[in-house]
N, C-alpha and C positions, 0 to 999 in steps of 0.2 A: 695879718690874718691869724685868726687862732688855729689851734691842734683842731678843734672838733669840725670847724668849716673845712678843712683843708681835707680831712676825714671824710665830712660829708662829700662833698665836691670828688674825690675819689671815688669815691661808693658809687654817685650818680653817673661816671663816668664807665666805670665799669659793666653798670645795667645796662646802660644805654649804648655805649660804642662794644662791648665785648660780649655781652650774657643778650644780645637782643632784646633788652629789655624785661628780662627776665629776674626776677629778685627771687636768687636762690637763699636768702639770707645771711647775706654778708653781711659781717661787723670790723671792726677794725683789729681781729685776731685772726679771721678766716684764714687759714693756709693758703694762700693764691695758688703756690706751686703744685703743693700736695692734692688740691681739687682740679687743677689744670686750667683752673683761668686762667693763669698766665701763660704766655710763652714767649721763645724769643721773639717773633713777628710781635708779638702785642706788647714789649717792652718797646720796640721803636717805637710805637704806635705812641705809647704811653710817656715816653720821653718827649716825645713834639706838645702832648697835651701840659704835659710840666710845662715845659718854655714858655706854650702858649698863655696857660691859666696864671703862672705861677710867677713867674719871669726868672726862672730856676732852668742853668744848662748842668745837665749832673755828667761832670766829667768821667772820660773810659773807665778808669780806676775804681769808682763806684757802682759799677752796671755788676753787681754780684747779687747773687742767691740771697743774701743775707737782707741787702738792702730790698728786696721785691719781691718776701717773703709775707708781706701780711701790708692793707692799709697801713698799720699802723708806722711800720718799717720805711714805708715809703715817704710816711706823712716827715716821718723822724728824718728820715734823707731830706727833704723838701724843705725843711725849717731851716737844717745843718748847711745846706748851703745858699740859702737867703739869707742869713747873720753871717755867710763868711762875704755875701756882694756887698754888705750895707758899708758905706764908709767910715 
């Protein structure tokens, strides 16, 4: 899956399970944290949606600010550890 689906597919997860549906204009730099879309409840939320869409389990180590700081961050976590599952 490319960067921009994996992006997309964020984004629409985010309107739809987190923002009610709401497109406050998110791009893949929005500050999650800084706006408060995110938090810790909606990082579980959004961990299960990884495994689920993604087939990506983002190990304890990685559950940081840094990585669930922005689409795009997440997207970058998402990729980084679906090339570390691929044989």
């Amino acid at each position: 899956m490319s960067r921009i689906e994996i992006v997309e597919r964020l984004k629409q997860y985010f309107i739809t399970e987190v923002l009610d549906g709401k497109d406050i204009g998110l791009d893949e730099s929005t500050p999650l944290l800084e706006w408060g879309v995110i938090n810790s409840l909606e990082i579980v939320r959004l961990l299960g949606f990884i495994q689920q869409q993604f087939g990506v389990e983002v190990p304890a180590d990685d559950i940081t600010a840094e990585y669930f700081s922005s689409l795009l961050s997440i997207t970058d976590l998402i990729l980084m550890h679906e090339k570390a599952a691929r044989p």
